[in-house]
C-alpha positions as a Markdown table, in Angstrom:
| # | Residue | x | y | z |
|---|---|---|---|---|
| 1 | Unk | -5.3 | -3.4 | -5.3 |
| 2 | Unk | -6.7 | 0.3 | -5.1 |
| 3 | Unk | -4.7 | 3.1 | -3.8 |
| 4 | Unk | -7.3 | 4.1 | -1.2 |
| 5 | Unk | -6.7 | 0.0 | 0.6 |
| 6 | Unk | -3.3 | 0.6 | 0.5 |
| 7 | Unk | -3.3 | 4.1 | 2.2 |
| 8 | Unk | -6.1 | 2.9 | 4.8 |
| 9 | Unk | -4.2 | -0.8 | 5.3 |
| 10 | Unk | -0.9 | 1.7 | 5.8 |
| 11 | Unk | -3.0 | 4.1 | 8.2 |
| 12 | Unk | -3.7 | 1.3 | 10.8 |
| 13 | Unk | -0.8 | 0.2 | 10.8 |
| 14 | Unk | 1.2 | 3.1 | 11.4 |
| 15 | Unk | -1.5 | 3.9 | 14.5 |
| 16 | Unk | -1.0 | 0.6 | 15.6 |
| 17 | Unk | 2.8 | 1.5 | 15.7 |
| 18 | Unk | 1.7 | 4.7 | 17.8 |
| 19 | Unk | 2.8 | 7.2 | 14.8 |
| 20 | Unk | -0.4 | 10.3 | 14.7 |
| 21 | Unk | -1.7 | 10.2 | 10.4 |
| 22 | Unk | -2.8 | 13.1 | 8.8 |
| 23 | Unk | -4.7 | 13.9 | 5.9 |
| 24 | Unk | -3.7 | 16.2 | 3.7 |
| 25 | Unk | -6.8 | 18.7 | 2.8 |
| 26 | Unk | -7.1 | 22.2 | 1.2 |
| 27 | Unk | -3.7 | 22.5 | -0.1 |
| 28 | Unk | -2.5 | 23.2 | -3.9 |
| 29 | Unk | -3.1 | 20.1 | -6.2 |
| 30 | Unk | -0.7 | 17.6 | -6.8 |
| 31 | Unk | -0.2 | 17.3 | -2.5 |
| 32 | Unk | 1.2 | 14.0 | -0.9 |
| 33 | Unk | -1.9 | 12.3 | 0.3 |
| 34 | Unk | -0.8 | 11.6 | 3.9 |
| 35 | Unk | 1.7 | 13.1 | 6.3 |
| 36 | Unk | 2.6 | 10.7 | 9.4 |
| 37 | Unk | 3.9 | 12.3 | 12.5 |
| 38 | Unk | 6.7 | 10.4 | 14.1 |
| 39 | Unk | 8.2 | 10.7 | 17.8 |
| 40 | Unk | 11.2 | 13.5 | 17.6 |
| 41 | Unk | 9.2 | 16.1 | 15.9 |
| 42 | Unk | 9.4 | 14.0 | 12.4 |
| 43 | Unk | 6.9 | 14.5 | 9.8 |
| 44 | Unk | 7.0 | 12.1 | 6.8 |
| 45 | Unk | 4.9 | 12.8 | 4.1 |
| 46 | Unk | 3.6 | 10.0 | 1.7 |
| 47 | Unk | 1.7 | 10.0 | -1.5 |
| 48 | Unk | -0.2 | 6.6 | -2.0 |
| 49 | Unk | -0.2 | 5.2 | -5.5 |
| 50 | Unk | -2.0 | 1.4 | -6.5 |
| 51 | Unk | 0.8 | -1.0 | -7.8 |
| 52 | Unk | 2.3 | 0.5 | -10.6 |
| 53 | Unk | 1.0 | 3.5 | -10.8 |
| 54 | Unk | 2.1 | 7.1 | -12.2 |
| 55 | Unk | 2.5 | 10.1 | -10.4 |
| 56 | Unk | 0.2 | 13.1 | -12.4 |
| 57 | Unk | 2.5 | 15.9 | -13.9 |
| 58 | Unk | 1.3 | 18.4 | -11.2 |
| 59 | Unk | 2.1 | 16.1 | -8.7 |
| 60 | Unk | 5.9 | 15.8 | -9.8 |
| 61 | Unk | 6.0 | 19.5 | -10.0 |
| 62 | Unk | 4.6 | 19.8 | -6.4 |
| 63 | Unk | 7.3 | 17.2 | -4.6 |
| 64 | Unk | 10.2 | 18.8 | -6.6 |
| 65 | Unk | 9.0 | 22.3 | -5.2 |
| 66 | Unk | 8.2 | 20.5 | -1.7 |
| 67 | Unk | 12.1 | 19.0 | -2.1 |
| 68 | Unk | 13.8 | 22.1 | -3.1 |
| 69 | Unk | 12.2 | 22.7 | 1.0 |
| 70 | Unk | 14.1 | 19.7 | 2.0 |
| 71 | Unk | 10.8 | 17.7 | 2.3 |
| 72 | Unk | 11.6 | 14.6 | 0.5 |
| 73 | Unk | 7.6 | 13.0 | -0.5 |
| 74 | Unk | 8.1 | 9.1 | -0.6 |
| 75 | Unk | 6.1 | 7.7 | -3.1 |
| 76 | Unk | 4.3 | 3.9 | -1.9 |
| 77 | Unk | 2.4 | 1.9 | -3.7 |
| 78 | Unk | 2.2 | -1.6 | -1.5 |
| 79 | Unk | 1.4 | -1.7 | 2.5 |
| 80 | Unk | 5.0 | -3.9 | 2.6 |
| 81 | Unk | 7.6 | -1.3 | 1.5 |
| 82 | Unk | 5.2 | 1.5 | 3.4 |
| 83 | Unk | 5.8 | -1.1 | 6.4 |
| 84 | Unk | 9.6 | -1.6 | 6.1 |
| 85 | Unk | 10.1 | 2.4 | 5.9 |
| 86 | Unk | 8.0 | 3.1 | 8.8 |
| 87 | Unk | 9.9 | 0.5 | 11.0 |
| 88 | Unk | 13.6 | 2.0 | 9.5 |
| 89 | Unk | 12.5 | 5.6 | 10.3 |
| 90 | Unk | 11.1 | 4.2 | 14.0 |
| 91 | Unk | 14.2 | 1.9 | 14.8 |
| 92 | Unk | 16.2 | 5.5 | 13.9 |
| 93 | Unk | 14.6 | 8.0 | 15.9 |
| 94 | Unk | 14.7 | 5.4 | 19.0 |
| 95 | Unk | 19.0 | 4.8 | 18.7 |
């Protein structure tokens, strides 16, 4: 499966679940490829790979300096797991 049906199968269902996606444009390479916007002022961003695959050298560099922020970049590469977090980080921000 190609990263870009797994980002756009992972984009309708996060609308579906009433969470705002952005895409991520303009900024330095190496980026997370979507940021979701989740109720309580949460932004979770989330770089798309297809099964398998490697993140680029720049893009490691970018999410350590994006972490040393405290903004952790999860890495997804099937709609399930993408799923499964986006329900956990939901089901928290509800309790």
């Amino acid at each position: 499966m190609r990263e870009a049906s797994i980002e756009a199968s992972c984009v309708r269902y996060a609308v579906q679940r009433g969470v705002w996606p952005i895409k991520i444009w303009g900024g330095p390479t190496g980026e997370p490829d979507r940021g979701f916007v989740l109720p309580g002022h949460l932004f979770w961003p989330v770089e798309f790979k297809r099964p398998g695959g490697p993140l680029r050298p720049r893009q490691k560099v970018r999410h350590a300096e994006l972490a040393v922020l405290g903004i952790h970049v999860m890495v997804l590469d099937n709609r399930a797991e993408f799923v499964w977090w986006l329900d956990t980080l939901l089901a928290d921000v509800v309790d």
